[in-house]
N, C-alpha and C positions, 0 to 999 in steps of 0.2 A: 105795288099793292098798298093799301092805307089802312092803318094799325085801326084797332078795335076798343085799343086800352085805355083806362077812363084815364083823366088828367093827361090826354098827347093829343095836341090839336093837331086834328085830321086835316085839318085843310091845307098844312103843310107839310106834313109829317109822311114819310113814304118808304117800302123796304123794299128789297126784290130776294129771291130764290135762285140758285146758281146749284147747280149740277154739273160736278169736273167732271172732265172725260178718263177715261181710262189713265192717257197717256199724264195727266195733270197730277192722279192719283199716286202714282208711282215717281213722279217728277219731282213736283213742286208743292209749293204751298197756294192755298187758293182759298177763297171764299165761299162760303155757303148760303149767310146770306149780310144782308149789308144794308143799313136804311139813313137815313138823315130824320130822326126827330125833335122835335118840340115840344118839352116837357113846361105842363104846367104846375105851377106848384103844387107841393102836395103828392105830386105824384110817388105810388111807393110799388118796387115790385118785392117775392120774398120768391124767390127760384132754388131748384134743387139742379140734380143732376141734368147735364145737356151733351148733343153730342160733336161737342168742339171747343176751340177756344175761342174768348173774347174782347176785341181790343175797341173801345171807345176815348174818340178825343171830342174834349169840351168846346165846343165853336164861344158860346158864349153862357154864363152863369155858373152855379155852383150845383156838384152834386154832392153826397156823401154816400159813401159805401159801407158796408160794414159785413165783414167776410172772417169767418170759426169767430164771431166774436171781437174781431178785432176793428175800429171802425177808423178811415180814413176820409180824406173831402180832397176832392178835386174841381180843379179852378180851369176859368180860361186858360185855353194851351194847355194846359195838362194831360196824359194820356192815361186811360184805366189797361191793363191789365188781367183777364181772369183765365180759372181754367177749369172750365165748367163738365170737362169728364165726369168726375170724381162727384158722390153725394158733397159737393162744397156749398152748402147753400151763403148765399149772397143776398143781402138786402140792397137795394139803392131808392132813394129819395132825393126828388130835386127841390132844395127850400125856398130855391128861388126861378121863376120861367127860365130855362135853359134850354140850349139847342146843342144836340149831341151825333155825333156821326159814331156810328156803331157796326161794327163786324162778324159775326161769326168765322173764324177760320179754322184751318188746318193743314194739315201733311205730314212729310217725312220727318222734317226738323222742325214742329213745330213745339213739338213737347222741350227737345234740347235748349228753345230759343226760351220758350215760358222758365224752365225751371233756372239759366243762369239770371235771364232778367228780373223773375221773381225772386230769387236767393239774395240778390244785392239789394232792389231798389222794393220791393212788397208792390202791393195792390196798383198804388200811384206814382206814376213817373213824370218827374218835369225836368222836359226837355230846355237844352241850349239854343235847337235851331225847332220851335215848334210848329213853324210856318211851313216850311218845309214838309216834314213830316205829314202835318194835316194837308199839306197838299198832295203828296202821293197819296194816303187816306180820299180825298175827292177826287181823283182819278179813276181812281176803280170805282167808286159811284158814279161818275158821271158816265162810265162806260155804259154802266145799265140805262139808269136817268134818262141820258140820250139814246139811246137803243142804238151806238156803236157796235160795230166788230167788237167780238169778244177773241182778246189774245190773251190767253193763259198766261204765256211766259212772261209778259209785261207786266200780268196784274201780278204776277211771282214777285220779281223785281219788285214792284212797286212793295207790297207786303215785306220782304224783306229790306228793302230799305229803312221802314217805320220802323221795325226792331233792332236794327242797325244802331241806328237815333237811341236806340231804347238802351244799349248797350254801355254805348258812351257817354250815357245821363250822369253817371258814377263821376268817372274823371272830372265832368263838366265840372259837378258838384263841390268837388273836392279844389280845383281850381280855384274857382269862387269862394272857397273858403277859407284860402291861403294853405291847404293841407302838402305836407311837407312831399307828397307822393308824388313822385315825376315819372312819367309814363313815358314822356319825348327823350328824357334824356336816356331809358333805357332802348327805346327805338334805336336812338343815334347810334348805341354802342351795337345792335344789332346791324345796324347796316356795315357797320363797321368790322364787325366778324368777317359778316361775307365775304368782303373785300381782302382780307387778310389773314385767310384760313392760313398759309404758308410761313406765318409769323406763329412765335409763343404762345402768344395772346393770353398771358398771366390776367387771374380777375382782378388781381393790385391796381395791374395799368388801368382795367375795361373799370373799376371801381373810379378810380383817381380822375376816366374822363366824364364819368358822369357825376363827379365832383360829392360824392358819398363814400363812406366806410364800406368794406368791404363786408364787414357782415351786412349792413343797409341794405348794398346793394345786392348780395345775395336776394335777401327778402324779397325785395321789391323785383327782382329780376324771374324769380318764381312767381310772382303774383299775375306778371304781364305774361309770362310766354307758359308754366307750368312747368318748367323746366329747369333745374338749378343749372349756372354757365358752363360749368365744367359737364354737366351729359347734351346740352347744348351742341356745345361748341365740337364734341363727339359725332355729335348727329349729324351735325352740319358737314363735318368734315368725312364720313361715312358716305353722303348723300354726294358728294363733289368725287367720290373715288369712283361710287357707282359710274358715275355719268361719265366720266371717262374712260373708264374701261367697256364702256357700251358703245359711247359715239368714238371714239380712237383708236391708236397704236401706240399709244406711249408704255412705255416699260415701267416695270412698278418702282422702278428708283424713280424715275420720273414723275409716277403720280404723288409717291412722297413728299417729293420736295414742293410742291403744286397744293398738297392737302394738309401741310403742318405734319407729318407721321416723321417719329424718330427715325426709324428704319424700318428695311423691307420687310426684316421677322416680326417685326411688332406689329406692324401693319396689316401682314397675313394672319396671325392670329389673331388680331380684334378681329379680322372680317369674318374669319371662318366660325370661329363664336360667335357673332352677333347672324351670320347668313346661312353656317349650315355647310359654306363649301367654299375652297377657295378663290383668291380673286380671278385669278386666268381659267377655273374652272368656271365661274359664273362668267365672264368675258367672252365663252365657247357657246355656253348655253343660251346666252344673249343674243346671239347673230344670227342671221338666216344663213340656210343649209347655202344659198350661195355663196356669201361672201365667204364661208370657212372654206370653203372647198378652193375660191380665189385665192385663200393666203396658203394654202397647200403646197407645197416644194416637190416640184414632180420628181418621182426616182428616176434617177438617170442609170440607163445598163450599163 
């Protein structure tokens, strides 16, 4: 379709309309509508409530936003941001001819994706890989564009990947700015849990390998997982008993020494606290009426 609105050359300027399916609706995240325009200078909109959210990246020139008041400018590469449920009225002007690929979206996770992306980075986000990003962005345009098969789950993907990008703007930033916050090196320590639930795994050591204080890396270790190490590494080691008492036969000394647990009583009482019922009772309840009835020990006369 070709936009109406005064200062967007129509001659190149284009949007389409998208109606999810059911199955989309309850799925995924998806589009509603999507254009590629070309703003001429001057242009200005003042918008109220709408029924979705909005994600615009800059192909080429400058915009500025200005949202409760508060105003921003986005550049080449840069990606806008908004969430036009709410009476949030938004202004935008483009001070100079700019070409802008523009979204309306929505879905299940779309609110959780706006509110932690907006909570860190606000209205404008500049990305590390923006190439990238505006490329899945022109995917799902060119679906339309070109009057391609329309796959839902792809344009899914494709939409969450842009907010993906959006996510890890933060770290990029921070990287770039020589900020003292290592995100990789708590990773490391996390892969290294995994590996070595059946160890101590004191936060001294997991602190000392990612070469920070123990309070630091507290911090910083909640920041990245939400979880301080010690309910962590609980969780973790929780989740490894489950899974063997599900897919096995090991005895619970066994799962012990496999999951880090002092002993069996301590073990059965974290579990029964934390699940409600004991391990070899949830072990019973886990398995199909066949196999319990296979480990049965027939009465002999």
């Amino acid at each position: 379709m070709t936009p109406v609105e005064h200062h967007v050359d129509a001659a190149v300027s284009h949007y389409f309309v998208y109606v999810p399916s059911r199955n989309a609706l309850s799925m995924f995240l998806y589009p509603t509508r999507i254009g590629l325009y070309r703003y001429l200078k001057g242009y200005w909109l003042n918008r109220g409530s709408f029924d979705s959210f909005i994600l615009m990246a800059v192909y080429s020139g400058t915009f500025t936003f200005t949202v409760n008041g508060r105003r921003s400018t986005a550049n080449t590469g840069d990606l806008v941001l908004l969430d036009c449920h709410e009476p949030n009225v938004y202004q935008a002007q483009a001070e100079t001819d700019c070409t802008l690929l523009w979204m309306h979206f929505d879905g299940r996770l779309a609110h959780d994706y706006f509110k932690a992306i907006h909570g860190e980075l606000g209205t404008v986000v500049t990305l590390k890989r923006a190439t990238y990003a505006i490329s899945r962005f022109r995917m799902i345009y060119d679906t339309f564009a070109e009057e391609r098969k329309v796959n839902e789950a792809r344009m899914s993907l494709a939409i969450t990947e842009i907010l993906t990008e959006c996510l890890t703007a933060r770290n990029d930033a921070e990287q770039r700015a020589g900020a003292p916050y290592n995100q990789h090196a708590i990773e490391e320590t996390l892969s290294y849990i995994a590996t070595h639930l059946n160890e101590p795994l004191p936060v001294a050591q997991l602190a000392a390998m990612a070469l920070m204080s123990e309070y630091y890396y507290i911090r910083v270790f909640r920041q990245v997982t939400g979880y301080t190490p010690h309910t962590y590494i609980v969780n973790a080691r929780m989740h490894a008993a489950k899974y063997m008492l599900v897919t096995g036969d090991a005895t619970l000394k066994e799962i012990c020494a496999a999951c880090g647990f002092s002993s069996t009583s301590a073990f059965c009482a974290s579990f029964r606290k934390r699940f409600g019922v004991t391990p070899l009772t949830f072990r019973d309840s886990s398995r199909s009426p066949a196999r319990r009835s296979s480990r049965t020990t027939p009465v002999r006369a």
